[in-house]
N, C-alpha and C positions, 0 to 999 in steps of 0.2 A: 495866228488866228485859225478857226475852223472852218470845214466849209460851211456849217452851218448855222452858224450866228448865237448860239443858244438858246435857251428852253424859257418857258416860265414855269412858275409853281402858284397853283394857283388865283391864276393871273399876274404874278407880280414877274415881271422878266430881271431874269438872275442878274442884270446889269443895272439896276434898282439899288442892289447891294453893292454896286462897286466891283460886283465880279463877272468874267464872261469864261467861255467855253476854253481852255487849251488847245486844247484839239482835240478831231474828231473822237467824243464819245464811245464806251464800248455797249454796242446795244445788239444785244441776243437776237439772231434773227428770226428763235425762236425759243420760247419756254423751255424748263427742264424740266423733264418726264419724270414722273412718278410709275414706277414700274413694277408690273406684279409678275416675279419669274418664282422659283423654285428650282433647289438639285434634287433630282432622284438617285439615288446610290445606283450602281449599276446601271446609268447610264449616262452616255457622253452629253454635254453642255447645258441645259438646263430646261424645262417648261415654263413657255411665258404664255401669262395668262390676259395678257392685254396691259397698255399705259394708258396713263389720262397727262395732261398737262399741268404741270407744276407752276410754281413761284419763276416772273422775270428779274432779276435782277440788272440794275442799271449801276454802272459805274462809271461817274461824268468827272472826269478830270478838270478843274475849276481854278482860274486865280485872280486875288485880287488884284489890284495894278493901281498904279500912279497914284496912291495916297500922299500927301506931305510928308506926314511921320508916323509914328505907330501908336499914336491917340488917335488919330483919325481912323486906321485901318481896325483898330480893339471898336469901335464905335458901329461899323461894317458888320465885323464878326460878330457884336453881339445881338445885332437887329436878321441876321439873316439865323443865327440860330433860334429868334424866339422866336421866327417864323413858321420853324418845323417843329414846334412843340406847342401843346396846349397848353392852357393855363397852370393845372399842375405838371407842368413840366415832361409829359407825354410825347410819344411822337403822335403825327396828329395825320389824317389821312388828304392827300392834298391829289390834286388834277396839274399831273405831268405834261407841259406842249412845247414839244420842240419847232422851235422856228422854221425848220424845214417841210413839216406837217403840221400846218398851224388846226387843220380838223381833227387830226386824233388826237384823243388824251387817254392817259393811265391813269389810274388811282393807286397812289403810290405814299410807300411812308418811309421815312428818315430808318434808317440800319446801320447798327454798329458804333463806330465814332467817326471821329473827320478831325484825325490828327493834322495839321496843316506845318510847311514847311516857310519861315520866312527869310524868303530869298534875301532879300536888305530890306532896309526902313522903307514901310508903305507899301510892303508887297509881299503874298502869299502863297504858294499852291497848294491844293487840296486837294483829295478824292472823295465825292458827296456820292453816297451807298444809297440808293434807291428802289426799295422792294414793292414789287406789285404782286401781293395774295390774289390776287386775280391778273392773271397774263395776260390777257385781250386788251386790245387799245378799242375805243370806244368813239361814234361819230354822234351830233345830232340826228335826231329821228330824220327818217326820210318819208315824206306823202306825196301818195300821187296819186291826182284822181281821171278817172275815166268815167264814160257814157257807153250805156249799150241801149240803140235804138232798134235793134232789132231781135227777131223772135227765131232761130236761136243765136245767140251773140258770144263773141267772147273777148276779155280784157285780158292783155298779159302786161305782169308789170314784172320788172328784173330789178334786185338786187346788185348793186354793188360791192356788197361785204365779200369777206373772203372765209366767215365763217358761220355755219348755219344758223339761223336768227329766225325764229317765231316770227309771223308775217298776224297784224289785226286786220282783219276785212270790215271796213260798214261797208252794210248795203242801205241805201237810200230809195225807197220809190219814189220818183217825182211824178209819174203816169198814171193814168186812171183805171187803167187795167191790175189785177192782181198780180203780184207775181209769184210763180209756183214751180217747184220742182228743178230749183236753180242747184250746181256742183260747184263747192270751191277745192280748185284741185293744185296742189302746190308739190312741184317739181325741182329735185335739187340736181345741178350739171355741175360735170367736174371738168376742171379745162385743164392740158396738159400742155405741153411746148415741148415742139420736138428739136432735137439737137442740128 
């Protein structure tokens, strides 16, 4: 087993299908870079003109277990493939949560194939290929509200993310005074760890 129990897709956890985690998953710790370099002749190594963040790829080592026989487990494999496909037969875009992170998810779609290898009657293993067009893991919104009772005030509210995210402001008057010539000023810190 793994340490981490496995994933669902969806909502549905991959032990729905009759299958769980091998072991620990290989999960990128981070995206792969899209990189704008060039050679110039005549000179050594190359000009890079800045990366942005690429496609994650997940490859979760999967298998099915303790079926009776291999009607049962064809029964397994066909309900967890029509899972990752749409109705024509599409891969389809599904919300990735690992059990160990049950607040983040991916958006993530089926890639490639998932040749599977069976071990004996009733039993599988696989590699399920998992691609996020968008690399960022995702939380529910976060709200938080505050009061300012005084003239001049200020509210600071912090971010959890670890990656920089548009902030919505309402302002609400509940007072019977105007209010005029307020600043919303948004501040991003970068925190390092030293060795």
């Amino acid at each position: 087993m793994t340490d981490n129990g496995g994933f669902t897709l969806n909502g549905t956890p991959i032990s729905d299908f009759g299958a769980y985690l091998a072991y620990a998953p290989d999960q990128p710790l981070a995206p792969d870079t899209r990189d704008r370099a060039v050679e110039i002749p005549g000179r050594a190594g190359q000009y890079w003109f800045g990366s942005d963040a690429g496609v994650r790829v997940f490859r979760l080592p999967c298998r099915f277990d303790c079926q009776d026989d291999a009607a049962d487990l064809d029964v397994l494999t066909r309900a967890m493939a029509r899972h990752l496909v749409d109705v024509h037969g599409r891969p389809r875009s599904l919300a990735l949560v690992f059990d160990d992170a049950p607040t983040l998810s991916y958006h993530v779609r089926y890639e490639g194939s998932i040749p599977f290898d069976r071990a004996w009657v009733g039993q599988a293993e696989f590699v399920l290929d998992l691609i996020a067009d968008d690399p960022y893991a995702y939380e529910d919104a976060d709200y938080e509200t505050g009061t300012i009772t005084t003239s001049p005030g200020t509210l600071e509210i912090t971010s959890s993310g670890t990656v920089s995210t548009p902030a919505k402001v309402s302002i609400t008057n509940n007072g019977g005074t105007e209010i005029a010539g307020f600043t919303v000023t948004i501040q991003h810190e970068v925190t390092t760890c030293s060795p």
